[in-house]
N, C-alpha and C positions, 0 to 999 in steps of 0.2 A: 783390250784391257787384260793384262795379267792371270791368270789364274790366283794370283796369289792376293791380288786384289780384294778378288770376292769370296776368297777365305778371310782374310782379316775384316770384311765388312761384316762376315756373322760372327768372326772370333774377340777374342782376350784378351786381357792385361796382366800380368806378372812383376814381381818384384826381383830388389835385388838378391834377397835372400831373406825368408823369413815365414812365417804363417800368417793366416788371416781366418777371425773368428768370422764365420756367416750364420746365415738361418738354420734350423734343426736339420732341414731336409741336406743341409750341403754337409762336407766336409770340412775339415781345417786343409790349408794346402801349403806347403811347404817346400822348398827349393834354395838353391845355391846358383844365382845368376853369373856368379864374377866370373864362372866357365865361358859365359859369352859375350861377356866383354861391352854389356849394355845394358842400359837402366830400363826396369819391368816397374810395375803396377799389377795389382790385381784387386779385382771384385766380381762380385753377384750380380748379375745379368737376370731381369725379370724374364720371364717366358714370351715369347714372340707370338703375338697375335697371327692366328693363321691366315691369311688372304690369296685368290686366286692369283697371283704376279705371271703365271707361265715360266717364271722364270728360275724358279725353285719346287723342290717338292720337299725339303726342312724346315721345320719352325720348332727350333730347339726350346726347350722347356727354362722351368728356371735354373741357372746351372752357374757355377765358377768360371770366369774368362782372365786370362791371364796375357799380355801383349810385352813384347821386347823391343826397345829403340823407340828414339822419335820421331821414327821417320814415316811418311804417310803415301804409300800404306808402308805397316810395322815390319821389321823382318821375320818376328816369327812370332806365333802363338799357342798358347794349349788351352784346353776347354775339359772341363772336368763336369759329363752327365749322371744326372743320377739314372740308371737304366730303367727301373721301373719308370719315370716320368717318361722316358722316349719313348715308353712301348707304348703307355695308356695314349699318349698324342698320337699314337700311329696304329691304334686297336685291332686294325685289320688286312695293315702290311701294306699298306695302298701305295704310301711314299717310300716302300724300300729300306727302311729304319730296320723294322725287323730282319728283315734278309743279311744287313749289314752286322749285326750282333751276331748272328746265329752262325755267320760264316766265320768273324771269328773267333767265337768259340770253338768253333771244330777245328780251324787253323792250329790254334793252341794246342790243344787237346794231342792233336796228332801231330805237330809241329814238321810238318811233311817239307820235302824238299829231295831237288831242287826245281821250284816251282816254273814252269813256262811263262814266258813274259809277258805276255798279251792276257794271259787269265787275268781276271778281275782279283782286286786284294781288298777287303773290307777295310771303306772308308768312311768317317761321320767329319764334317756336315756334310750331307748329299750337297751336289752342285749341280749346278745349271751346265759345265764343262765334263765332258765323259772321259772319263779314265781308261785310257788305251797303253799301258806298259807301266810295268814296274822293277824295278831291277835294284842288286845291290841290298837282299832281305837278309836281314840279321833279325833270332829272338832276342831279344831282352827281357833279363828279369830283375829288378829288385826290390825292397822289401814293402808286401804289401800290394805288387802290381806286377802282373805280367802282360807281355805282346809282342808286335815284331813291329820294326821298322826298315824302310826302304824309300827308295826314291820313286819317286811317283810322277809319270806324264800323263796330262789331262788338256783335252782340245775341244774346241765349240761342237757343237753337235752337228753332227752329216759333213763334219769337213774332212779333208783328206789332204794330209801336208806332213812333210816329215818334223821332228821336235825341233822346236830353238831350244836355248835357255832358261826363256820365260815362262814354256810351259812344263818344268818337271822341277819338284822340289823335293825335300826332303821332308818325312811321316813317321810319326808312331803311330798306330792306334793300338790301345790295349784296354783291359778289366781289370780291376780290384778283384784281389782272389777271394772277396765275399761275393762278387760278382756283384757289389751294388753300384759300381761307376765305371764310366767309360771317358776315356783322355783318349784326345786326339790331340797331338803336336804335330805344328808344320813351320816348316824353317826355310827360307830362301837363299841357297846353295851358288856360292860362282861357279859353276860349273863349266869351265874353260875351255873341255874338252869338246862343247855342241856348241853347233854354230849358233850365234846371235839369233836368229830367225828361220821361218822356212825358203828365205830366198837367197842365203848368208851360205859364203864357203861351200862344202860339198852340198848341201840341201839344195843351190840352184840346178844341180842335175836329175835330182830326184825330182824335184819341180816341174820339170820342161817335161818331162816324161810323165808325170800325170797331168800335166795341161798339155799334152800332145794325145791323151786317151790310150794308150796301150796297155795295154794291162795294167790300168792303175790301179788295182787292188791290188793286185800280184807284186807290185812296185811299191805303194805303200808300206805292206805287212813286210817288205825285205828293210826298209828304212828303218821300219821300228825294232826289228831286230837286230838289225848292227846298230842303233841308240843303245838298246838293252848291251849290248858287247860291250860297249865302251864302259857303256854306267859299272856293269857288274866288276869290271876293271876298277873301280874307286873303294870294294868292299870295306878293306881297312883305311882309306885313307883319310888323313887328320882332318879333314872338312866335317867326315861324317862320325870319326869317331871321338871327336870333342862333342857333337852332339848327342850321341849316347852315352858319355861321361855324364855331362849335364842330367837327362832322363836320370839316372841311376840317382841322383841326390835327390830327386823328387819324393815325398813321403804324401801319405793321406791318412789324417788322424782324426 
């Protein structure tokens, strides 16, 4: 299953352009869809009952979800937290919510670069899949919100496979410069240049060699860095910078 899958089954709905009044605790939110060329929806999302699943460690508060296209799953979405609600559900950092604020604030803060690809890049919702590379990091600011956005590969847990397509998509996470909310957007990216799968095009060589046992760590971590080569090759290109066109119309009032 997708990665992108099980971000759209905790994320959003979005519109084509417009605001939408919620409860005291949300925002208004506001956007320009015709940049992406598909019809959005948006609404308030009640806070998610927490249960043992193993299969998540977020259960996001009650918050704005915003989704683009009809198609299932959506191609992209944004989610707008209030940050104080993510902290009191996560009191004591158990689930990694805090860890993920505080990094990027400091991200921000120092807006450092150029970051190594394999470091981890503060992302909400937590998932069940681990974020192993990020490439292609631009800050973004506009009015009202700042963060950085990049491409982002995330794979099942204990596995070991070089990237398809399926698994790296396109992210913002940012804060309200009151620092009362957190948006995360993620967008499902053609990304032409990675093969289909991990057994697709160059990936079946890196395959054979770690289902042969050879230094498959050592073979891995070299995949994911010529991944990151490639990606960081897309910095400006119109894929990614229609979507941070997009970001830039988004307001919080």
């Amino acid at each position: 299953m997708r990665t992108f899958r099980r971000i759209a089954a905790l994320s959003l709905v979005l519109t084509l352009s417009g605001a939408l009044a919620t409860s005291p605790a949300l925002p208004h939110l506001a956007f320009d869809a015709r940049l992406l060329g598909l019809g959005s929806s948006i609404k308030a999302v009640e806070a998610q009952k927490r249960e043992n699943t193993g299969f998540t460690r977020f259960f996001p508060p009650h918050h704005l979800e915003a989704l683009f296209g009809t198609a299932n799953p959506p191609v992209g979405g944004l989610d707008v937290y209030p940050v104080a609600d993510l902290l009191a559900r996560d009191p004591r950092g158990q689930d990694g919510v805090r860890d993920q604020i505080e990094m990027l604030r400091a991200l921000l803060k120092t807006r450092r670069g150029p970051l190594t690809p394999l470091d981890q890049m503060p992302f909400l919702p937590r998932l069940y899949e681990g974020q192993v590379l990020h490439a292609a990091v631009q800050y973004l600011d506009f009015p009202g919100v700042r963060g950085v956005r990049f491409l982002a590969g995330f794979i099942s847990p204990g596995e070991v496979a070089p990237l398809g397509r399926r698994n790296v998509f396109y992210t913002f996470q940012g804060l309200s410069n009151d620092g009362k909310y957190y948006l995360s957007f993620q967008y499902s990216v053609a990304l032409r240049e990675l093969p289909v799968d991990a057994y697709a095009g160059a990936n079946r060589r890196v395959m054979d060699a770690l289902l042969a046992g050879k230094d498959a760590g050592a073979e891995w971590k070299a995949s994911l860095m010529r991944t990151a080569q490639l990606l960081n090759a897309l910095q400006n290109n119109p894929r990614l910078t229609r979507l941070d066109a997009f970001l830039r119309t988004v307001r919080l009032n």
